[in-house]
C-alpha positions as a Markdown table, in Angstrom:
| # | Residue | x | y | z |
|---|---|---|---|---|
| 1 | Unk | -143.4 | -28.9 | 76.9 |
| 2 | Unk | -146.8 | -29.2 | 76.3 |
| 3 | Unk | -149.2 | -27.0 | 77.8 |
| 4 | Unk | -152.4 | -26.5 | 78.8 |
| 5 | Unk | -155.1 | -24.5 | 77.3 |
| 6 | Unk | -156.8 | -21.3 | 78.9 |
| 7 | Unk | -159.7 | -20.1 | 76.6 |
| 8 | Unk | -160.3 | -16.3 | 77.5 |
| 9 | Unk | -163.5 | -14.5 | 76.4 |
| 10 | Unk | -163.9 | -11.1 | 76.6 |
| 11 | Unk | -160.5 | -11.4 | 75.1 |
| 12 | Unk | -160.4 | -7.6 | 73.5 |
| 13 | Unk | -161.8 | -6.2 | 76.5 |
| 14 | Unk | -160.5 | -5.2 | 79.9 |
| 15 | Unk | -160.5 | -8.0 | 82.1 |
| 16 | Unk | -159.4 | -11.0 | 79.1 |
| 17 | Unk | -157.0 | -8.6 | 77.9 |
| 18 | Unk | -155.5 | -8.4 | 81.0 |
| 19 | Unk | -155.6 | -12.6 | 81.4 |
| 20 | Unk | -154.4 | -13.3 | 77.9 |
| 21 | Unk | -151.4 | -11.1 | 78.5 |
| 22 | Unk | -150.2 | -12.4 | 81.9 |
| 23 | Unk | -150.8 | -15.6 | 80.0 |
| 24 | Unk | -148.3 | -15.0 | 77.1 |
| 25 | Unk | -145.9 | -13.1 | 79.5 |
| 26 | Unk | -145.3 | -15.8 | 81.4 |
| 27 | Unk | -143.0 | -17.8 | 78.7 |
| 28 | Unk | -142.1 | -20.3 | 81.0 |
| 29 | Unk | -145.5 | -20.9 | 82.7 |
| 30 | Unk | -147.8 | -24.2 | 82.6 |
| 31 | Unk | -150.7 | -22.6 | 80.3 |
| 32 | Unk | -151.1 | -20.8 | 76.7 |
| 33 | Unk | -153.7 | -18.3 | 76.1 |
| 34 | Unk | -156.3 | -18.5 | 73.4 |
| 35 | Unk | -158.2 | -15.2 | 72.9 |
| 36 | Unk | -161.3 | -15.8 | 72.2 |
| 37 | Unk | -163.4 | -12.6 | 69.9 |
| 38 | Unk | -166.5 | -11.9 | 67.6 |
| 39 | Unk | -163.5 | -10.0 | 65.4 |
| 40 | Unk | -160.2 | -12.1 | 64.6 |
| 41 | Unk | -158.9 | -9.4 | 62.1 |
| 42 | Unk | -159.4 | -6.4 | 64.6 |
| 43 | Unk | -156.6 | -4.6 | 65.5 |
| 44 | Unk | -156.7 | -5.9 | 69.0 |
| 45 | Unk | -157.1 | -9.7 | 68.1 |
| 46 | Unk | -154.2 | -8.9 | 65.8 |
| 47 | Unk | -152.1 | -7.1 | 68.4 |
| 48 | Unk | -152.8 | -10.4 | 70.8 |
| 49 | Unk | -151.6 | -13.1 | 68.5 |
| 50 | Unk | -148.7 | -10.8 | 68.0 |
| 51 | Unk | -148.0 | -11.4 | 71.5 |
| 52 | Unk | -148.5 | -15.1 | 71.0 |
| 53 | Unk | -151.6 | -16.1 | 71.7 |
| 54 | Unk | -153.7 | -18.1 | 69.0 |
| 55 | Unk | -156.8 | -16.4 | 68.6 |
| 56 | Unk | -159.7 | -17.8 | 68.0 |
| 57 | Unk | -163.6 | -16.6 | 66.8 |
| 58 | Unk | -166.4 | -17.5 | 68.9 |
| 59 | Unk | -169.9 | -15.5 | 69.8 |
| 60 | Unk | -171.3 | -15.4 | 72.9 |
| 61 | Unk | -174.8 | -15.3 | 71.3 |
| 62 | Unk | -173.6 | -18.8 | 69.8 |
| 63 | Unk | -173.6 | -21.7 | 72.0 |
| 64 | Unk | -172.0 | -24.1 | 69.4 |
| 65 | Unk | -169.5 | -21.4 | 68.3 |
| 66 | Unk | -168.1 | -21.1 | 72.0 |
| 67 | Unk | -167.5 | -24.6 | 72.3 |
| 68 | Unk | -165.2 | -25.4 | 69.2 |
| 69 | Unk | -163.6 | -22.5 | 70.8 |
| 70 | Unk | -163.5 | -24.4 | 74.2 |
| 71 | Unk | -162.6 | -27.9 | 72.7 |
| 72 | Unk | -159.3 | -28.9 | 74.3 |
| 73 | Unk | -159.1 | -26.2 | 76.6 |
| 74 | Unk | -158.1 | -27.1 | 80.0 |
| 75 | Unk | -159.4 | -23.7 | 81.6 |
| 76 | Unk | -161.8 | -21.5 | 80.3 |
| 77 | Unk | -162.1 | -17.9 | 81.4 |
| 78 | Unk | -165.8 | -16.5 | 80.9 |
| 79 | Unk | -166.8 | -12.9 | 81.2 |
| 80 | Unk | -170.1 | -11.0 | 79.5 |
| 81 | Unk | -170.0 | -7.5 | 78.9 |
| 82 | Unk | -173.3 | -5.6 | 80.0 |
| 83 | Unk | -172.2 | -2.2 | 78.9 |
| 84 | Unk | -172.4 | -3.7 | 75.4 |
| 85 | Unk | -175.9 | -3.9 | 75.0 |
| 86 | Unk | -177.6 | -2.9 | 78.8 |
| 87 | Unk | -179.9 | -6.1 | 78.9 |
| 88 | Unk | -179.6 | -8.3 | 81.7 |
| 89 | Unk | -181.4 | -11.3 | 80.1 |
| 90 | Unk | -179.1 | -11.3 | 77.4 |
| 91 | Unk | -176.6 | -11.5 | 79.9 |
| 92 | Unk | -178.0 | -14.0 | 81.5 |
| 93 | Unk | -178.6 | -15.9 | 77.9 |
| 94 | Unk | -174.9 | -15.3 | 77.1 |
| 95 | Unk | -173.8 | -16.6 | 80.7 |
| 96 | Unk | -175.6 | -19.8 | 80.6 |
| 97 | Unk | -174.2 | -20.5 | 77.0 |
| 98 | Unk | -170.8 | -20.1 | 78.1 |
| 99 | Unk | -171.5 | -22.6 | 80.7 |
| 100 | Unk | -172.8 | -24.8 | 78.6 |
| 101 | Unk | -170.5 | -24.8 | 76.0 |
| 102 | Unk | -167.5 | -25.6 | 78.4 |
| 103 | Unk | -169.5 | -28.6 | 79.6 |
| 104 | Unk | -170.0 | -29.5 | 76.4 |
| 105 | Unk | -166.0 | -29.5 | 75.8 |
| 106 | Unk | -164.8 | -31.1 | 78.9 |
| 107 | Unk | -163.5 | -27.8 | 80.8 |
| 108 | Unk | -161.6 | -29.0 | 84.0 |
| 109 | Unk | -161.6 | -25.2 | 85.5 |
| 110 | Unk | -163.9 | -22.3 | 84.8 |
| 111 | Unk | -163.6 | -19.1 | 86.1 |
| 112 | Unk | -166.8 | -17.3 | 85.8 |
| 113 | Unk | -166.1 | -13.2 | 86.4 |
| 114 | Unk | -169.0 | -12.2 | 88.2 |
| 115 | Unk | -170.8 | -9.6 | 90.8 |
| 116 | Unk | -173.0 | -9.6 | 93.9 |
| 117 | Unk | -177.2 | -10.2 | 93.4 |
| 118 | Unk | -178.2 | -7.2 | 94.9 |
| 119 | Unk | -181.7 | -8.4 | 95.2 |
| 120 | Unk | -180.9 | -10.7 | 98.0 |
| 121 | Unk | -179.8 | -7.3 | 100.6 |
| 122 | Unk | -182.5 | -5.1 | 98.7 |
| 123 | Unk | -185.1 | -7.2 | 97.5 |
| 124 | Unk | -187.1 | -5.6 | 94.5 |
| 125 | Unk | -190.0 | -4.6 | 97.5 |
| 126 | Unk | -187.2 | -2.4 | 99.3 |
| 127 | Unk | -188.2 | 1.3 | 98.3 |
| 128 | Unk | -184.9 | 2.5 | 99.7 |
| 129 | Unk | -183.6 | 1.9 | 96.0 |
| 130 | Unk | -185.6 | 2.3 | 92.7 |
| 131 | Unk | -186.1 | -1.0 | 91.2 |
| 132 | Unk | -185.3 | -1.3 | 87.3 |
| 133 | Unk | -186.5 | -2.9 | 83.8 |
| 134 | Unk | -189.2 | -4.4 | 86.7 |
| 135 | Unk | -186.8 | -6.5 | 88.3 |
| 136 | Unk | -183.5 | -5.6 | 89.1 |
| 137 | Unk | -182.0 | -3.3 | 91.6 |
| 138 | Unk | -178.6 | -3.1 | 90.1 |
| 139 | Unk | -178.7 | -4.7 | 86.4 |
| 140 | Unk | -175.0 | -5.3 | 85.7 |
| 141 | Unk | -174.9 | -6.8 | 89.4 |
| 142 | Unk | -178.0 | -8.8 | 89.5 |
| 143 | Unk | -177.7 | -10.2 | 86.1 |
| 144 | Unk | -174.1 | -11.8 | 86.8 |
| 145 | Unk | -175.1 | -13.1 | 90.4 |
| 146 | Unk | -177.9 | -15.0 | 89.3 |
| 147 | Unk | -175.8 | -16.6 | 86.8 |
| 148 | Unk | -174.0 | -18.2 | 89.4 |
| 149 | Unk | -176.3 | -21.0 | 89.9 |
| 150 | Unk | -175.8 | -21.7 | 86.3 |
| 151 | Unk | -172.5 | -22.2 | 86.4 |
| 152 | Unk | -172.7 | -24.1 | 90.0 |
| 153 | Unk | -174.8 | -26.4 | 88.2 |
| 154 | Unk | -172.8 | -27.7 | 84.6 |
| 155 | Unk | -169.3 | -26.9 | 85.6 |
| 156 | Unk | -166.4 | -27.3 | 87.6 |
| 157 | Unk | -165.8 | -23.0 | 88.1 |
| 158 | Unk | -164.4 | -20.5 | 90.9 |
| 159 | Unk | -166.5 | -17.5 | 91.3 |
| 160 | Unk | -163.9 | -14.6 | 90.8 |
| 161 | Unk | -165.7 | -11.2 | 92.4 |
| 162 | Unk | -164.4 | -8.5 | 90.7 |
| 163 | Unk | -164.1 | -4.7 | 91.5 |
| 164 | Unk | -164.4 | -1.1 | 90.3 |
| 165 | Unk | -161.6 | -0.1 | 87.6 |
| 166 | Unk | -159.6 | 2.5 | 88.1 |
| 167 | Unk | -159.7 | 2.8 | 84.7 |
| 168 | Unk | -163.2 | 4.2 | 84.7 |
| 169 | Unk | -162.0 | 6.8 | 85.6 |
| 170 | Unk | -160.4 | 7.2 | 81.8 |
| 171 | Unk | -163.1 | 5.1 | 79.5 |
| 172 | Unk | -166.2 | 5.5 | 81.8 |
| 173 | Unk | -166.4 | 9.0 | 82.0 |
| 174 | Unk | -166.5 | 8.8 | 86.0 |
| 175 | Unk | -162.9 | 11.1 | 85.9 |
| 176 | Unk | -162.3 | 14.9 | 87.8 |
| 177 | Unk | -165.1 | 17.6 | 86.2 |
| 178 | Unk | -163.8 | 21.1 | 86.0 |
| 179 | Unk | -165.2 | 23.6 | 88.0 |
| 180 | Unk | -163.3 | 26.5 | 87.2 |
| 181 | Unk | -159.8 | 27.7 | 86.5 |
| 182 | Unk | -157.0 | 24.5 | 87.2 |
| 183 | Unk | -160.0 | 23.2 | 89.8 |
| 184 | Unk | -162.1 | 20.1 | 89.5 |
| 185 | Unk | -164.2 | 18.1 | 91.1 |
| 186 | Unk | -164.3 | 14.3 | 91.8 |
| 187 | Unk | -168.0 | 13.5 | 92.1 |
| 188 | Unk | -169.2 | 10.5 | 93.7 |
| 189 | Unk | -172.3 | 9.4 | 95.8 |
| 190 | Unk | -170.3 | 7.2 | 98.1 |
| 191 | Unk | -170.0 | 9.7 | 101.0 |
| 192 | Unk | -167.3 | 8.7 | 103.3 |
| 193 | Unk | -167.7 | 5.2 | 102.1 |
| 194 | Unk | -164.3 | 3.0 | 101.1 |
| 195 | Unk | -164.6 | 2.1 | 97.4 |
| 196 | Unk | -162.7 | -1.4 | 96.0 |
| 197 | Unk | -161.0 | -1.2 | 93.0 |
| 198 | Unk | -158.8 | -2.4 | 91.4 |
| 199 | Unk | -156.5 | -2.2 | 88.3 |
| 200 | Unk | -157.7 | -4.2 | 85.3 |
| 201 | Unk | -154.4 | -5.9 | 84.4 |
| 202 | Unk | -154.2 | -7.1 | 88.6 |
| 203 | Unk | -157.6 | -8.3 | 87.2 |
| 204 | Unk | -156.0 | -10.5 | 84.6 |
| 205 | Unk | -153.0 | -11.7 | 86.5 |
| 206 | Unk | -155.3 | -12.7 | 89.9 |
| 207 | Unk | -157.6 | -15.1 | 87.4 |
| 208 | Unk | -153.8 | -16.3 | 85.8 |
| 209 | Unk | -153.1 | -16.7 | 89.7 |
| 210 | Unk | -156.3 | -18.9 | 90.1 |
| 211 | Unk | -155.7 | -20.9 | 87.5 |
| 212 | Unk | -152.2 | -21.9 | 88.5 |
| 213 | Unk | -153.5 | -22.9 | 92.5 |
| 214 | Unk | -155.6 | -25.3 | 90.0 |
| 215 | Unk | -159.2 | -27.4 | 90.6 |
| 216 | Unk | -158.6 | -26.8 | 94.5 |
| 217 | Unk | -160.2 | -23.6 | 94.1 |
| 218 | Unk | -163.2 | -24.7 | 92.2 |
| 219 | Unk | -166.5 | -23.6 | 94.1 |
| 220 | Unk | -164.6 | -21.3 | 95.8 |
| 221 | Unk | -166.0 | -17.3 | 95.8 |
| 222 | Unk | -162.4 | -15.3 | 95.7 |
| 223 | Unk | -163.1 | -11.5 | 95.8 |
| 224 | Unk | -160.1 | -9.1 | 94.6 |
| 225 | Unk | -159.4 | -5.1 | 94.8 |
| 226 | Unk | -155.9 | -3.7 | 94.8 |
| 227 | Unk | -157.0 | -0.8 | 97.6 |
| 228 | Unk | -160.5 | 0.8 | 99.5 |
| 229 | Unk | -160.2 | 4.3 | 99.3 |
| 230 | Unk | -162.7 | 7.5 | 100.5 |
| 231 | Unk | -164.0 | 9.7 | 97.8 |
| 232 | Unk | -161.7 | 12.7 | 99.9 |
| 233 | Unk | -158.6 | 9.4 | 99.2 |
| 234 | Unk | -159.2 | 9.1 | 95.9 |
| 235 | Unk | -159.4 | 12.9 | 95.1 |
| 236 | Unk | -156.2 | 13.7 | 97.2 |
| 237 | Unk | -154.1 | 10.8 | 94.9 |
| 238 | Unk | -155.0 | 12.4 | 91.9 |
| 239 | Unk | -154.2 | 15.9 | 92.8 |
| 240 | Unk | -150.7 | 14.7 | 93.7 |
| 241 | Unk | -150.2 | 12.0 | 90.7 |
| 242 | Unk | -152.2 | 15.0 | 88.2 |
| 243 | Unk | -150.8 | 18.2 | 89.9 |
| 244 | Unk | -154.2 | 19.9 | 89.5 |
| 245 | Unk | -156.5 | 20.7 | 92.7 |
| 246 | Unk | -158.8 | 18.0 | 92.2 |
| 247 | Unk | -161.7 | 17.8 | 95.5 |
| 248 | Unk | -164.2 | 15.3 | 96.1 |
| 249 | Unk | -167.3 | 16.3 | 95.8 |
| 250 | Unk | -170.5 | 13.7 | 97.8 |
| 251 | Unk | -173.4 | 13.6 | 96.0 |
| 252 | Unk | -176.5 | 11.5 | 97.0 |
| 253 | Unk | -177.5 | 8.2 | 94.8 |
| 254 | Unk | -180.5 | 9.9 | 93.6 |
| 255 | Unk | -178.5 | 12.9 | 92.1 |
| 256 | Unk | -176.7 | 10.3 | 90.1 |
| 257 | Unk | -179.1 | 9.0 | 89.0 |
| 258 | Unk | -180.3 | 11.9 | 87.6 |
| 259 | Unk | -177.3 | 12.8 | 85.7 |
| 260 | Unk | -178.6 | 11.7 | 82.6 |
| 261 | Unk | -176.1 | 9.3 | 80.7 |
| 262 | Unk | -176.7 | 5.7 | 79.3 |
| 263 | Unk | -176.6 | 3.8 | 82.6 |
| 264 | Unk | -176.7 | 6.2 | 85.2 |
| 265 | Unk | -179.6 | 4.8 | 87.1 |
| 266 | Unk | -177.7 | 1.8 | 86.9 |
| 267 | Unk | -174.5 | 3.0 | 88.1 |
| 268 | Unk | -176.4 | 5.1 | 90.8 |
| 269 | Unk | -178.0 | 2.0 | 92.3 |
| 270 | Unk | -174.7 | 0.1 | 92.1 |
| 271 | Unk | -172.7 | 3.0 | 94.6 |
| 272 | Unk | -175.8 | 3.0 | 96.5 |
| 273 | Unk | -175.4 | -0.6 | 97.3 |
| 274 | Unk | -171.7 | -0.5 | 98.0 |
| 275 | Unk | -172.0 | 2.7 | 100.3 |
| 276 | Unk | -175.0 | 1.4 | 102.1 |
| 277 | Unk | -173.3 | -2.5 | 102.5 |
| 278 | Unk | -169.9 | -0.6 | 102.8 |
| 279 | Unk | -168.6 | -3.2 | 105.5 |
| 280 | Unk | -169.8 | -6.3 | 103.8 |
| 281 | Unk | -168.7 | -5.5 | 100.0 |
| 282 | Unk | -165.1 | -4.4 | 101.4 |
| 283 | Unk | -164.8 | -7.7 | 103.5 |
| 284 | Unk | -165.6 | -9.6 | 100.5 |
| 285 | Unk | -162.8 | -8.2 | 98.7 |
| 286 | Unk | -159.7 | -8.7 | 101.2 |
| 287 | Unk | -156.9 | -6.3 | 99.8 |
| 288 | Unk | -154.3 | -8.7 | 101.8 |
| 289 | Unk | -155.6 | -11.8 | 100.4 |
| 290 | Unk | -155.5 | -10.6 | 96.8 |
| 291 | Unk | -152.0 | -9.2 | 97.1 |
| 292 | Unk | -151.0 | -13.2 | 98.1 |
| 293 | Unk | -152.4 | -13.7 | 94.6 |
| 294 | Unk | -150.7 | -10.9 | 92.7 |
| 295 | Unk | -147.5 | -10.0 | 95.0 |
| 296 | Unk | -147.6 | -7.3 | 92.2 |
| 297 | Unk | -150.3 | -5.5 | 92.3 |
| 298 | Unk | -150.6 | -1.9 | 91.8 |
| 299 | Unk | -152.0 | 0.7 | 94.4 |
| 300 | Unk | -153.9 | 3.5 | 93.1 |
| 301 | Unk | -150.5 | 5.9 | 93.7 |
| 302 | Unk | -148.6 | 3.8 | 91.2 |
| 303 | Unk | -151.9 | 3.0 | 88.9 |
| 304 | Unk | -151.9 | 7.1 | 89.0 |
| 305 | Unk | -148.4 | 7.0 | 87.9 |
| 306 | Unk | -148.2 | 4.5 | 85.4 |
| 307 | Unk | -151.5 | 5.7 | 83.8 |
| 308 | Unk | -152.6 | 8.5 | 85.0 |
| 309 | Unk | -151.8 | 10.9 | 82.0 |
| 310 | Unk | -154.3 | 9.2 | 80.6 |
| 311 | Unk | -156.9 | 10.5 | 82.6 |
| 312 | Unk | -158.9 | 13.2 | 80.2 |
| 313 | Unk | -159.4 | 16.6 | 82.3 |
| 314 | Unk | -160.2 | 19.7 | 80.8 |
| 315 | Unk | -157.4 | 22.5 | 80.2 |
């Protein structure tokens, strides 16, 4: 049986990862992943051929690398990676290579993993948020939106809106703060807000989804989160899942902001814009309508208990 192609970037990272292993999981599916990385001989390019896929090396700095990578790939999955190197012009760069380089080799279906422009509900005049770098309100959001048109424009792709991880709350350092003896806090500026998210293996298997519905879906914008939960929702779930008293604690965007680490203006800005456009970011990501892509997909309880170990809280 010969099958077609799907050429993942970000292939090492959370949401590929999570594409390329749906991919090879399904042994009897139309498609066969190839993993696309800077690093072939790292230990997670190794552990994914392992799994079967072939895995190839590509740079998204390098628009003639990416498409040898894409050559006789039916599907390409493309994905940037902000957190890498906080420049949303490079991201921007990176995103228009990608969609040039699958034009280049003859992509039939692109999925292009990207986010809301901010700027268009808070333009960069709006003093209600700080603006940053001089024109963006949320970096990692604006960056990706505007790329949009790009992609619009030199390929056949489906706009695949993604959500928070719940696995931030492992990597991202987002997780419960102790506050005192078996007591933590769960501190987030989304007041009683719902916040989308999502696990990031229900990631890879809605783009897998996407994929097999085929070019009907091109042009299409297809939002996805696995549950909206309060801060108090989120907080309760892990105290059950963790056994620890674990409380949410509302803080305001600015306060964030404040806090100090690599990106938290960033990450300030972004809650900001999901608390104040609460109604409109949650419609956009219809639990229901996902879960008819991934029949599935994990909620929060079962992320919690599947993973939740993992989460690192003070003794």
């Amino acid at each position: 049986m010969n099958k077609k192609v799907i050429a993942v970037t970000g292939a090492t990272g959370a949401q590929g990862g999570g594409l390329v292993r749906s991919i090879v999981e399904d042994r009897s599916g139309a498609f066969t992943a190839r993993a696309i990385t800077r690093k072939p001989n790292s230990d997670k390019a190794r552990e994914l051929a392992r799994l079967g896929a072939e895995v190839i090396a590509a740079d998204l700095d390098d628009e003639s690398s990416l498409a040898r990578a894409f050559s006789g790939a039916y599907g390409a999955f493309c994905v940037t990676n902000f957190w890498e190197h906080f420049s949303p012009e490079k991201e921007l760069a990176q995103a228009k290579n990608l969609a040039l380089a699958a034009r280049q080799a003859g992509v039939k279906h692109v999925i292009w993993s990207t986010l809301e422009d901010t700027r268009e509900k808070v333009p960069l005049s709006d003093a209600r948020m700080p603006t940053l770098m001089q024109k963006y309100k949320v970096p990692h959001f604006d960056a990706k939106g505007e790329a949009d048109a790009i992609f619009a424009e030199l390929v056949p792709t489906t706009f695949v809106l993604t959500a928070f991880y719940w696995e931030n709350f492992i990597y991202f350092g987002l997780g419960p703060r102790r506050v005192g003896d078996g007591l933590y806090d769960l501190v987030l500026p989304m007041g009683d807000a719902k916040l989308p998210a999502i696990a990031v293996e229900d990631i890879g298997h809605a783009a897998h989804a996407v994929f097999k519905s085929g070019t009907a879906e091109v042009g299409k914008r297809i939002g996805i989160s696995g549950e909206q939960l309060t801060g108090t929702e989120l907080a309760a779930a892990m105290s059950r899942a963790l056994r620890r008293e674990i409380r949410y604690r509302a803080v305001t965007a600015e306060a964030f902001r404040g806090f100090g680490f690599p990106g938290a203006e960033d990450i300030g800005n972004m809650f900001q814009y999901k608390h104040d456009f609460a109604a409109e970011y949650c419609a956009a990501r219809d639990v229901a309508a996902t879960r008819k892509l991934v029949p599935g997909m994990l909620t929060f309880a079962a992320w919690l208990e599947r993973y939740g170990a993992r989460i690192p809280l003070e003794a």
